[in-house]
Every structure is written in C-alpha cells, then in structure tokens.
PyMOL commands that place a pseudoatom at each C-alpha (Angstrom):
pseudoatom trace, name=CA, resn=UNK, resi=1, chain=A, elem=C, hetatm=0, pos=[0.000, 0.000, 0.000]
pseudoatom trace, name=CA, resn=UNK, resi=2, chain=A, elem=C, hetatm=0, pos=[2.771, 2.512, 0.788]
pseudoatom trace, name=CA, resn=UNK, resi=3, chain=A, elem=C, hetatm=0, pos=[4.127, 1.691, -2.562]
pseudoatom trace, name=CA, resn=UNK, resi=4, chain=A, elem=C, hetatm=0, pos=[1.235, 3.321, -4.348]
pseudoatom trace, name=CA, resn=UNK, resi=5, chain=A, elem=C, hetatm=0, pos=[0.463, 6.223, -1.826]
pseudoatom trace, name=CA, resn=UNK, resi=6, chain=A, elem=C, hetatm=0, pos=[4.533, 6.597, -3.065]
pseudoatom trace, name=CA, resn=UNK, resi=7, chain=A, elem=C, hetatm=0, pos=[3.956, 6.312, -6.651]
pseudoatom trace, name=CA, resn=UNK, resi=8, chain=A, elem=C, hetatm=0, pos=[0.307, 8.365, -6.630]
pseudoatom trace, name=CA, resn=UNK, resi=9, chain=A, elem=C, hetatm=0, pos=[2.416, 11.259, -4.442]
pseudoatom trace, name=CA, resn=UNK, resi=10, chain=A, elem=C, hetatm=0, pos=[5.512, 11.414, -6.887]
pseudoatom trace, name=CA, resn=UNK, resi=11, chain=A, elem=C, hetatm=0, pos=[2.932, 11.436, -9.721]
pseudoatom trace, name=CA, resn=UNK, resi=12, chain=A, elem=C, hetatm=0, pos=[0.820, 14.583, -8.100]
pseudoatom trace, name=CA, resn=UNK, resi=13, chain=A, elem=C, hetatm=0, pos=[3.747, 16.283, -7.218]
pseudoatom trace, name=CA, resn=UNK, resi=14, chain=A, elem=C, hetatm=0, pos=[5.160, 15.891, -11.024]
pseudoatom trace, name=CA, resn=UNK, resi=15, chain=A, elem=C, hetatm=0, pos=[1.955, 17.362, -12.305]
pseudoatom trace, name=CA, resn=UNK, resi=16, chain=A, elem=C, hetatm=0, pos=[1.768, 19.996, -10.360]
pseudoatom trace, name=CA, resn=UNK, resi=17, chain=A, elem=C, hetatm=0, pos=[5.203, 20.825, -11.507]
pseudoatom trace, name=CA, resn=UNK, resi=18, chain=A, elem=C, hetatm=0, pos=[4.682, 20.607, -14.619]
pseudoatom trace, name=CA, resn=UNK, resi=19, chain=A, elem=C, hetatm=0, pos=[1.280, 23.134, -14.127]
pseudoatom trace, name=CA, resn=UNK, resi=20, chain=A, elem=C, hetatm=0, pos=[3.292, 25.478, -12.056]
pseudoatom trace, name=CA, resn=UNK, resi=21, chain=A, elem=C, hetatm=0, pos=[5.919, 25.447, -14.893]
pseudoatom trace, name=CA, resn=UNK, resi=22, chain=A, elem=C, hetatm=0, pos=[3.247, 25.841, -17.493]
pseudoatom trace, name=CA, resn=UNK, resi=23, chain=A, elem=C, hetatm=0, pos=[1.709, 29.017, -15.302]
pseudoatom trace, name=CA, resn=UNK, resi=24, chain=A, elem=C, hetatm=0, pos=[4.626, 30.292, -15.150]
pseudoatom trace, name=CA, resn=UNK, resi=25, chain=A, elem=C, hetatm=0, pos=[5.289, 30.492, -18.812]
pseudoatom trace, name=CA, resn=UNK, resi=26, chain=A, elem=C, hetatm=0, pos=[1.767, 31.708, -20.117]
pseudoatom trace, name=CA, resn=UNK, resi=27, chain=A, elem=C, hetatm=0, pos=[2.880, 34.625, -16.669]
pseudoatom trace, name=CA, resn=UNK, resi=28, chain=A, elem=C, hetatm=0, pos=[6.258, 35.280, -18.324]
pseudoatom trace, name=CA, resn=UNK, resi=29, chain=A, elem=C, hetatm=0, pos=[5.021, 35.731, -22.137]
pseudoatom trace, name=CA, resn=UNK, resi=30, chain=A, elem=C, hetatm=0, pos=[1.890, 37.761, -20.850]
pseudoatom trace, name=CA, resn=UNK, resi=31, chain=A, elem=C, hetatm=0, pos=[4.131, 40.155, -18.838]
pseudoatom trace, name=CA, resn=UNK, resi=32, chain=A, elem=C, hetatm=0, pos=[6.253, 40.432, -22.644]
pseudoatom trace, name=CA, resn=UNK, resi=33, chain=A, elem=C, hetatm=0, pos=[2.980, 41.125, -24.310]
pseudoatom trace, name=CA, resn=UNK, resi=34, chain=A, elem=C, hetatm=0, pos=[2.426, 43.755, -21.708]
pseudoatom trace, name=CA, resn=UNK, resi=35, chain=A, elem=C, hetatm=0, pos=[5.636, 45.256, -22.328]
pseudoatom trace, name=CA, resn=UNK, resi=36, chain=A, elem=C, hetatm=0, pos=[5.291, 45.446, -26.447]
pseudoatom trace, name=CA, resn=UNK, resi=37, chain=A, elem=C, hetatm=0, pos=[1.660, 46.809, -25.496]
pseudoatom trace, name=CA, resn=UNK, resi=38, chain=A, elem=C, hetatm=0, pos=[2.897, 49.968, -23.885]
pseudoatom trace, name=CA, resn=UNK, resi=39, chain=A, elem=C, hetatm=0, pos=[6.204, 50.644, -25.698]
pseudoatom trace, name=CA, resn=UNK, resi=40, chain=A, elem=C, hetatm=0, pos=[3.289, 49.816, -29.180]
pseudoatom trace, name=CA, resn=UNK, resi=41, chain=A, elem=C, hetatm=0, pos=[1.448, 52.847, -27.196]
pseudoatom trace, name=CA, resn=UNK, resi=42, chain=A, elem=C, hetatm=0, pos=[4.406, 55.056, -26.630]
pseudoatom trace, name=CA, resn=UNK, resi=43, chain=A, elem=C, hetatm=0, pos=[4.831, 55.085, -29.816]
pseudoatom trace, name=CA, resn=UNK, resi=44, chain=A, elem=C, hetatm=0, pos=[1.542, 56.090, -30.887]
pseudoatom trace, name=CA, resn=UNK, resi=45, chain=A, elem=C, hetatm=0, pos=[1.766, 58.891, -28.583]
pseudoatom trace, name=CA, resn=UNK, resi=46, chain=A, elem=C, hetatm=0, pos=[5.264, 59.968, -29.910]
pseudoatom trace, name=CA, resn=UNK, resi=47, chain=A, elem=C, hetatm=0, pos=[3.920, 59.789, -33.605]
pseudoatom trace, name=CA, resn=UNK, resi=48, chain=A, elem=C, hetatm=0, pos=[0.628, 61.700, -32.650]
pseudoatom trace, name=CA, resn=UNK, resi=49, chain=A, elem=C, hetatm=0, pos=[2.796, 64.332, -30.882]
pseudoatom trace, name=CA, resn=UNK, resi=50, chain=A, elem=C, hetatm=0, pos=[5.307, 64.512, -34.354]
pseudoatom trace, name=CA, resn=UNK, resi=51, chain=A, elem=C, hetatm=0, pos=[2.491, 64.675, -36.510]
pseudoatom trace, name=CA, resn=UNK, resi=52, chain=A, elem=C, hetatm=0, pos=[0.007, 66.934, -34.564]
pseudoatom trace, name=CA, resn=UNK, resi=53, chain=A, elem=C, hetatm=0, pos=[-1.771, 68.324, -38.018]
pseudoatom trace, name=CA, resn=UNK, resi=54, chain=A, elem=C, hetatm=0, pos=[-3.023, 64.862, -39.397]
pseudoatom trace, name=CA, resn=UNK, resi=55, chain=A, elem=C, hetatm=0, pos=[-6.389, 64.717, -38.616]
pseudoatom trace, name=CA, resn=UNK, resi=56, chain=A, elem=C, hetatm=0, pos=[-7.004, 68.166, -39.844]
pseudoatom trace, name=CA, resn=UNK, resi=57, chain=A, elem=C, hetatm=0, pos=[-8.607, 68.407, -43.227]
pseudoatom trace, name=CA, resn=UNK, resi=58, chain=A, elem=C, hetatm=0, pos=[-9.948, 71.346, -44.708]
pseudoatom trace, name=CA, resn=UNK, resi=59, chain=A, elem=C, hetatm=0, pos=[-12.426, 70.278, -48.086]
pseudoatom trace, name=CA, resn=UNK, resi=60, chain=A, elem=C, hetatm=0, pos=[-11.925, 72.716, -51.027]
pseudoatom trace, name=CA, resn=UNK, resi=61, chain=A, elem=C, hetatm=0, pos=[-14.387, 71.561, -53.294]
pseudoatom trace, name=CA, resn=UNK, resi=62, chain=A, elem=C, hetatm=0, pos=[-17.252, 69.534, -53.328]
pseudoatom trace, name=CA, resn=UNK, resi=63, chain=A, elem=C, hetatm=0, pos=[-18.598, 67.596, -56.314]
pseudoatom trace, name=CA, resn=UNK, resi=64, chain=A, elem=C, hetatm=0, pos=[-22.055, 65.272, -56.548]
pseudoatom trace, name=CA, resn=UNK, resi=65, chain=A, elem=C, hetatm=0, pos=[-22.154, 62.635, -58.798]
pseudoatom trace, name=CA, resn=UNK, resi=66, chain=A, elem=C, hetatm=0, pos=[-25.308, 60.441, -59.244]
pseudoatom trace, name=CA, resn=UNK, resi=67, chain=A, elem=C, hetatm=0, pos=[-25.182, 56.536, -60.061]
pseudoatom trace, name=CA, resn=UNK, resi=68, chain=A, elem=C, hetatm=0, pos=[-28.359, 54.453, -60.788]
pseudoatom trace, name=CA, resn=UNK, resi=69, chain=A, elem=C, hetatm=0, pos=[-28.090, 51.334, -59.031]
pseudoatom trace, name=CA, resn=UNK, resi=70, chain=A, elem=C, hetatm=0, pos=[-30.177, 48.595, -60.523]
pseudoatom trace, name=CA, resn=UNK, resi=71, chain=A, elem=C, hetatm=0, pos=[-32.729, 46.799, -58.760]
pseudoatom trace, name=CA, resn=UNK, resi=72, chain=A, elem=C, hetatm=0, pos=[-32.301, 43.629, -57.027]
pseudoatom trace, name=CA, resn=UNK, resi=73, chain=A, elem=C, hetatm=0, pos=[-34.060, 41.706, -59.993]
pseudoatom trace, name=CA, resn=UNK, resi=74, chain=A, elem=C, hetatm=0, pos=[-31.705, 43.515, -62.338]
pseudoatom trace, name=CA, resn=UNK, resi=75, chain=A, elem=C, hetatm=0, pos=[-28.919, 42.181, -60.327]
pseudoatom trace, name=CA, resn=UNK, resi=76, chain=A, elem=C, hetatm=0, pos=[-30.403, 38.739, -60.674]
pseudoatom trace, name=CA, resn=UNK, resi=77, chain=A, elem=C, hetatm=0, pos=[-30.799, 38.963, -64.279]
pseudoatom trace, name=CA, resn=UNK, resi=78, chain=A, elem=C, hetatm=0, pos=[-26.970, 40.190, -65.022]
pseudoatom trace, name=CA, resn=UNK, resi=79, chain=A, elem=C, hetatm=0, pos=[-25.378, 37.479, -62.831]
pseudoatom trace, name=CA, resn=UNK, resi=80, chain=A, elem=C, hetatm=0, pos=[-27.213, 34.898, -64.648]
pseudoatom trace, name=CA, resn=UNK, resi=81, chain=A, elem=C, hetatm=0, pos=[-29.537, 33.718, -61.509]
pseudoatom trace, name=CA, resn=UNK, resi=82, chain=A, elem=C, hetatm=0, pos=[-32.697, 34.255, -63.221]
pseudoatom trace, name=CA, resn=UNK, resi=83, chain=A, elem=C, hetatm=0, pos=[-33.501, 34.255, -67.169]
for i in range(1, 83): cmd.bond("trace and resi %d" % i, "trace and resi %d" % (i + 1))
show_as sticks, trace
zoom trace
C-alpha cells in the first residue's frame, strides 16, 4: 500500500510541476505582451505628438455625382440567376 500512496504522491507532485511550470510560462510571455503593449502605445503617442496636423482636413471643393443602381431583380438577371 505505501508503494502506491509513493507512486500516486511522486505522480501529483510531477503534475503539479509541470502546471506550475506551465503558469509560469503563459505569466512570463503575458508580462512580454504587456511590455510590447505599452512601448506599441508610446509610440503612438510619440507619432501623434510629431504629426500633430493629421487629422485636420480642410475640403476645397465639393462635387455630386449620381449613379443608378439597378434593382435587385436587375442584379439577378446580369449574374445569370434568373432568365
């Protein structure tokens, strides 16, 4: 019996391990992704700050331009769904 309590023990304490090494991974690359996150954002803020006239369009002219769009039977017909 204390042969298996033995082996069943070993084997628990291997998995958990092996989860705590696994946790400790997904921890490790999520703390990277973190860090690219905010240096990603720094940069946004740096380019904004460069570039402070970007979103700032002015429209000279203005032209209106009328298309005919065909009806949905039209559509049919050119496609080839109906004949």
């Amino acid at each position: 019996m204390d042969g298996r309590v033995t082996d069943l023990d070993t084997r628990t304490t291997q998995g958990m391990n092996g989860l705590k090494g696994n946790v400790q991974n997904v921890d490790q690359k999520a703390g990277q992704a973190q860090t690219v996150s905010h240096s990603r954002g720094r940069d946004v803020v740096i380019l904004d700050q460069e570039v402070p006239e970007q979103n700032h369009f002015t429209m000279t002219a203005e032209k209106v331009r009328s298309i005919q769009i065909p009806t949905a039977p039209n559509w049919m017909e050119v496609y080839g769904c109906i004949g």
